[in-house]
C-alpha positions in Angstrom: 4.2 -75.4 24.9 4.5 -72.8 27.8 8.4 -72.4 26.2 7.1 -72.0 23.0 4.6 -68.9 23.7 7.5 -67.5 26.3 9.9 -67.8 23.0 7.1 -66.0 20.6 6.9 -63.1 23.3 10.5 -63.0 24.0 10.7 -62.3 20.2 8.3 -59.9 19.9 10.0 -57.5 22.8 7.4 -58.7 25.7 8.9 -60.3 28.9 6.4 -63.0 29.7 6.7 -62.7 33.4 5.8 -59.3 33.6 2.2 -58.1 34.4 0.6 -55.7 31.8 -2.7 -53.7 32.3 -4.2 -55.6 29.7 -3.7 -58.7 31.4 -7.5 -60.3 32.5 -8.9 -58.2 29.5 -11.0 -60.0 26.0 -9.7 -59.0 22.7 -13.3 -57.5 22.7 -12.8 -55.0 25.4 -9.1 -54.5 24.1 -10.4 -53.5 20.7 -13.0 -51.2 22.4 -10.6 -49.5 24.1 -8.8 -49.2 21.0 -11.4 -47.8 19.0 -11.6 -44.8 22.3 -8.1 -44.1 22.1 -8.2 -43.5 18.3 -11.3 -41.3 18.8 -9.4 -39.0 21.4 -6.2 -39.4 19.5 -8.7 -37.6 16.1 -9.9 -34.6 18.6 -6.5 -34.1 20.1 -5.5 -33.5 16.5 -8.8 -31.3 15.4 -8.0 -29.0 18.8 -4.1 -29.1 17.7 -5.6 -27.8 13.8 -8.1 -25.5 15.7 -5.5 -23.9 17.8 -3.6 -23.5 14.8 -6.0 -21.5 12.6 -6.7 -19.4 15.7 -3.4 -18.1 16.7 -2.9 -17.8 13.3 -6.2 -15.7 12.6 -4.8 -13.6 15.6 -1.8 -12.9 13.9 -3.6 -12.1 10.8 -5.9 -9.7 12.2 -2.9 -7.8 14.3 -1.6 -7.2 10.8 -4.3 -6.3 9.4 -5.1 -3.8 12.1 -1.4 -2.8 11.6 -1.7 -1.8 8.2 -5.4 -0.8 8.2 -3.5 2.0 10.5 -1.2 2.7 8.6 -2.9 3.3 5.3 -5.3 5.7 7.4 -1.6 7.3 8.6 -0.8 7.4 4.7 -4.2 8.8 3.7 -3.8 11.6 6.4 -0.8 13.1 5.3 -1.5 12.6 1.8 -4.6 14.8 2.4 -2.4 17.5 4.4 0.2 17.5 1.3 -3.0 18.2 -0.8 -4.1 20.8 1.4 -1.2 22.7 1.0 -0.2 22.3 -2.5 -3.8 23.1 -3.1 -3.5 26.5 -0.9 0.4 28.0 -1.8 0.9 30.7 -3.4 3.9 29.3 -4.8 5.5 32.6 -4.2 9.0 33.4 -2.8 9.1 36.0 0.3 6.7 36.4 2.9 6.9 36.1 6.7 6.5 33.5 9.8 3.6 34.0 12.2 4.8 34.5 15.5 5.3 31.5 17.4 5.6 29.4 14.7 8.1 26.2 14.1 7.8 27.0 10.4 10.6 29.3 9.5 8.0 30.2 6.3 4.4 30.0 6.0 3.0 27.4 5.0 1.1 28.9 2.4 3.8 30.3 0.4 5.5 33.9 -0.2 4.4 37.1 -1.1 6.9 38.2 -3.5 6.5 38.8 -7.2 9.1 36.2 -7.9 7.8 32.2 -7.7 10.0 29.4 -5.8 10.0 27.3 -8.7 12.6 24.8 -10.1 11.8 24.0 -13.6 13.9 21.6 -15.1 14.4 20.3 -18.7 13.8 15.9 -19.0 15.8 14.3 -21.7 12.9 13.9 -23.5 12.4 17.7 -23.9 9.5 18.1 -21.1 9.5 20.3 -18.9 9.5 19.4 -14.8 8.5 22.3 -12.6 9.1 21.5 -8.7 7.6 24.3 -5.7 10.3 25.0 -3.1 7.6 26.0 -0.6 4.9 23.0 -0.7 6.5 20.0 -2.7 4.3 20.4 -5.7 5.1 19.0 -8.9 3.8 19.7 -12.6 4.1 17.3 -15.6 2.9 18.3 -19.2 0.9 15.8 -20.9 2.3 12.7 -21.6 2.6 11.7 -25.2 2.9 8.4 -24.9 -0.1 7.3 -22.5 -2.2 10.7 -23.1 -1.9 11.1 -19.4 -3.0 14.7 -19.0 -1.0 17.5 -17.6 -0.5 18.1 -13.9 -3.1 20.5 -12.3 -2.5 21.6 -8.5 -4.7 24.0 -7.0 -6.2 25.7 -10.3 -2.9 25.9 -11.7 -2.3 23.6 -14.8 1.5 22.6 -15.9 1.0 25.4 -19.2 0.4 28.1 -16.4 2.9 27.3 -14.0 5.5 26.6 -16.9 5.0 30.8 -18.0 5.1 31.4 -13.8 8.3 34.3 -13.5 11.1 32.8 -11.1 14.5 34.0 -10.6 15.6 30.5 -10.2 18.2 29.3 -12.6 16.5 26.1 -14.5 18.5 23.3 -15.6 18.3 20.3 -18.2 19.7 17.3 -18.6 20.9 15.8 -21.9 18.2 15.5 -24.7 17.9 12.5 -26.9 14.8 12.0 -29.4 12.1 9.0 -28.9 10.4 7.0 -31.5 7.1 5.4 -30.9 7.5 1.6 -32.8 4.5 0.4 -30.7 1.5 -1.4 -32.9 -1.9 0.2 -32.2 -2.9 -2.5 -29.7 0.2 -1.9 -27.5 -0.8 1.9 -28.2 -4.3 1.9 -27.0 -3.2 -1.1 -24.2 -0.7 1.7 -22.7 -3.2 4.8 -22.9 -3.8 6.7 -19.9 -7.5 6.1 -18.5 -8.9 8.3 -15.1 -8.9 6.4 -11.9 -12.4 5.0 -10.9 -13.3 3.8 -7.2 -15.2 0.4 -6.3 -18.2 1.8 -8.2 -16.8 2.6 -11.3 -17.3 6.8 -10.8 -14.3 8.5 -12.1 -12.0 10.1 -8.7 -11.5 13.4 -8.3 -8.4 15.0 -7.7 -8.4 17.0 -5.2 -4.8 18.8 -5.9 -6.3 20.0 -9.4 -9.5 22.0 -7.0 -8.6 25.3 -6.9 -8.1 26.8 -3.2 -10.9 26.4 -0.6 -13.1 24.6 -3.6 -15.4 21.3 -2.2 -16.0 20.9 1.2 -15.3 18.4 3.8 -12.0 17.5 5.1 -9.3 16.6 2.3 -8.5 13.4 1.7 -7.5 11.5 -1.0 -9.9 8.0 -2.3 -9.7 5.3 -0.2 -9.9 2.6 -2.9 -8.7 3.7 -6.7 -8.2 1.2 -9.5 -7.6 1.7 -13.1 -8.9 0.4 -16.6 
């Protein structure tokens, strides 16, 4: 009988002569212990999942604090580029103030003669470009309704008629046909941007110079219909 059982655990991998920790122990308390093991086995692997969705929470909140940094970065010099479109005279001429990087003012010329590029789209409209602050004008656009650029008091019409010695340029024309259906029409129309609230955003480009108050920044949140 002894030969049997040593047979059975010869098969199964256990040397029958060799003392276990188990040996001396019921099923009962074998079970129990068991039943202990499993338990700390389940809160290894709920600290393992815990540890997890912290280091990952860390990561996310690094980014976030990345980008939330960023954006404000963006914002700022959005808000300077505002500032000074909004303030230039647009004008050629005009000298630096001593000690200045700038080899130019800032706020643009004082010749009769505007630093403007104005160049011809395929489509017929006209693009007009500052030399001195980056500004660009767009008429209206006649397929969305999108109205036309205003910077600074100074609508695309205006700017257009603005004298310049500047030689403009154009690009080869071709004519455009509207096939869209009236939904597709109305689905493509231009609509203002609104914040969180719904309230319409202002731009602040279109303000003339030293119009609102407050430092110049553009919306922090903008959606559209």
């Amino acid at each position: 009988m002894n030969k049997q059982n040593d047979s059975i655990l010869k098969e199964l991998g256990i040397n029958p002569g060799q003392a276990n920790e188990f040996d001396g122990k019921s099923s009962k308390e074998l079970l129990n212990q068991q039943t202990q093991l499993d338990v700390e086995l389940k809160k290894l692997e709920l600290q393992d999942r815990l540890e997890t969705m912290a280091s990952k929470k860390r990561k996310f909140d690094e980014k976030k604090r990345e980008y939330e940094a960023k954006n404000r970065q963006l914002l700022d010099e959005l808000g300077r580029r505002a500032a000074r479109q909004r303030g230039c005279s647009h004008r050629k001429g005009g000298t630096t103030q001593a000690g200045s990087r700038d080899p130019l003012p800032a706020q643009g010329g004082d010749a009769e003669k505007f630093a403007l590029i104005k160049f011809r789209l395929p489509n017929g409209d006209w693009w007009v470009n500052c030399q001195r602050c980056g500004a660009e004008w767009f008429p209206q656009d006649s397929f969305t309704g999108r109205p036309e650029t205003i910077i600074g008091g100074i609508s695309h019409s205006q700017v257009l008629m603005l004298p310049t010695d500047n030689t403009s340029g154009e690009s080869s024309q071709f004519g455009l046909e509207d096939n869209r259906s009236s939904s597709e029409i109305e689905r493509d129309r231009w609509h203002p941007p609104v914040d969180e609230n719904g309230n319409e955003v202002r731009d602040i480009r279109a303000l003339p110079p030293g119009a609102g108050s407050g430092r110049l920044q553009p919306p922090a949140a903008v959606r559209t219909h």
